[in-house]
N, C-alpha and C positions, 0 to 999 in steps of 0.2 A: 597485513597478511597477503601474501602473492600466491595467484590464481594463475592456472596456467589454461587454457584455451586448446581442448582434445576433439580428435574426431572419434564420434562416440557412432558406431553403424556408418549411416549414410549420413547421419548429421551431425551439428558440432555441439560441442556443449562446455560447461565450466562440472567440474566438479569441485562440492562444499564438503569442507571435511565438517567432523561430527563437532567441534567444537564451536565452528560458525553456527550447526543448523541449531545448535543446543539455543547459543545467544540469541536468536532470531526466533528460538521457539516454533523452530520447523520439521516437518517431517516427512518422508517419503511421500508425494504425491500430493503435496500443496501446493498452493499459488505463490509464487516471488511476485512485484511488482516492482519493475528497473527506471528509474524516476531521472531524468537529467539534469545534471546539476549546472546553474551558472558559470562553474568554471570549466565545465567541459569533462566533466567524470560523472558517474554515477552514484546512486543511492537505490541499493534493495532493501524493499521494504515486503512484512507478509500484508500492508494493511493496501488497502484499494483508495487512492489519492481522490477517481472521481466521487466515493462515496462520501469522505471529507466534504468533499467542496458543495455536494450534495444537502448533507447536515448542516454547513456554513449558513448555507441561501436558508432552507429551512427555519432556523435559529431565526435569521431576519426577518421573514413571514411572521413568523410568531410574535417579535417584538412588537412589528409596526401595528398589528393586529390583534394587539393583546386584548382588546373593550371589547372588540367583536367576538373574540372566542371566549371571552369569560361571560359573554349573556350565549353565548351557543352551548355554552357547557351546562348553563344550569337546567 
């Protein structure tokens, strides 16, 4: 799909037609997050990459720690 790059007021903007925002499950007044890819392009995404990476570490806390928070839980 080709995006073209407008000046929208005093700033610039892409506009998404309604078939992208549908796929991406977006809508007026949401978050994109524009993610850089290895080859030098992008990836938008609605989801937030640091919250991922957030959950990641998390997940591991919990594994290393599983004896501790299973007598913390009871």
């Amino acid at each position: 799909m080709k995006l073209e790059v407008k000046r929208i007021g005093n700033s610039t903007g892409i506009i998404l037609p309604k078939e992208l925002l549908a796929r991406l499950n977006l809508s007026q007044g949401d978050h994109v997050f524009a993610i850089e890819t290895a080859e030098g392009g992008l990836t938008l995404t609605p989801f937030d990459p640091s919250f991922a990476e957030g959950i990641e570490i998390a997940e591991r806390a919990m594994k290393a720690y599983r004896n501790a928070l299973s007598e913390l839980a009871k």
